[in-house]
C-alpha positions in Angstrom: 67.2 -43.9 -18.1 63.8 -46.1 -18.1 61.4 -45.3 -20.8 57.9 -43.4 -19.3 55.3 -45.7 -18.7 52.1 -44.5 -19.6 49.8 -46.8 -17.6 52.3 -46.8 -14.8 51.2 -42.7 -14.6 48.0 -43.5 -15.1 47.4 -45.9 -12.7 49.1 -43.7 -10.1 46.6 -41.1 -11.0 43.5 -43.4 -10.6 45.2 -44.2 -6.7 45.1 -41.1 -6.2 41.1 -40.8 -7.2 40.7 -43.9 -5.3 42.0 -42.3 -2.1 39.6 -39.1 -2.6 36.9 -42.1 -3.2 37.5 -43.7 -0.3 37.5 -40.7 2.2 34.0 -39.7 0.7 33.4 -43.4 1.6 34.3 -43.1 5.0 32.2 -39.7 5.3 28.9 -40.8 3.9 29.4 -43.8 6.1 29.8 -42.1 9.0 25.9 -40.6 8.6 25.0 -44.3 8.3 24.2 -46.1 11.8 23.7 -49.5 11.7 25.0 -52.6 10.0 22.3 -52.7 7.3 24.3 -50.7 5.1 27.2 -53.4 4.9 24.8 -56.4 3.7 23.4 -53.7 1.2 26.8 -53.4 0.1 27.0 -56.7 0.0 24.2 -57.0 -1.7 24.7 -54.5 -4.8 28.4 -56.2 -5.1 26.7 -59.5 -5.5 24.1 -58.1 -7.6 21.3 -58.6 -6.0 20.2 -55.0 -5.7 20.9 -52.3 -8.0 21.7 -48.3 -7.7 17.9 -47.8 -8.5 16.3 -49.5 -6.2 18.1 -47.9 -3.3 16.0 -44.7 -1.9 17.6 -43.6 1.3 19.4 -40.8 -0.5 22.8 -41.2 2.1 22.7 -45.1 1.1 22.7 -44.1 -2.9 25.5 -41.9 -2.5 27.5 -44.4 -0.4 26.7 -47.1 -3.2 27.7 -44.6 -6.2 30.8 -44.5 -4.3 31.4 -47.8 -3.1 30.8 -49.3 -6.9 33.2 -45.6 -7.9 35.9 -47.6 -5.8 35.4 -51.0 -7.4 36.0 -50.1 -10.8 38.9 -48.1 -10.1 40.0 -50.9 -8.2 40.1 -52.8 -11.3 41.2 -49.9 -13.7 44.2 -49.9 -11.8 44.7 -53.9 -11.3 44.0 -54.2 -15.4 46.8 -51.1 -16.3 48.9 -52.6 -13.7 49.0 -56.0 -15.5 49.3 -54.5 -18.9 52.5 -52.7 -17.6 53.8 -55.5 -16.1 53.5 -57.3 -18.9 55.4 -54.7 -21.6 58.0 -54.7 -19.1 58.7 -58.3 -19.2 58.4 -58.2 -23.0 61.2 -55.4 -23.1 63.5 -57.6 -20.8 62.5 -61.0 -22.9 63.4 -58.6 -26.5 66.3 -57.6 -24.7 67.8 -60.7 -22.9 67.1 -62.0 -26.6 69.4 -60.0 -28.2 
């Protein structure tokens, strides 16, 4: 039976957070017309604007959660490598033996 992989779990659980995200996302967007709010987007992910300087209070809250989704994004890419990599150190210790 495989050994439980803590940042296997984890990251499962953070996909999950990311999907609750990413609704929200789609909601808040939804009160948003226009295409201004993608080059905004654009904008903060470059970083060329920052949460603060956004005051249309729908457009913060779609920017908390747009930058939400990005690190989570990468929570889950970094604990997805780091259990990648124990796994192929268990089958190097073990094909070693």
């Amino acid at each position: 039976m495989p050994e439980f992989d803590k940042a296997r779990y984890k990251a499962e659980k953070l996909r999950e957070q990311l999907k609750d995200v990413l609704i929200m996302v789609s909601i808040v967007s939804e009160r948003l017309a226009g295409r201004a709010k993608y080059l905004v987007l654009k904008y903060l992910r470059m970083g060329l604007v920052e949460l603060e300087h956004i005051v249309h209070p729908d457009m913060a809250a779609l920017a908390r959660l747009y930058l939400r989704a990005m690190r989570l994004r990468e929570e889950i890419r970094l604990l997805e490598e780091a259990s990648e990599a124990r796994c192929r150190q268990r089958v190097e210790r073990f094909l070693a033996e």
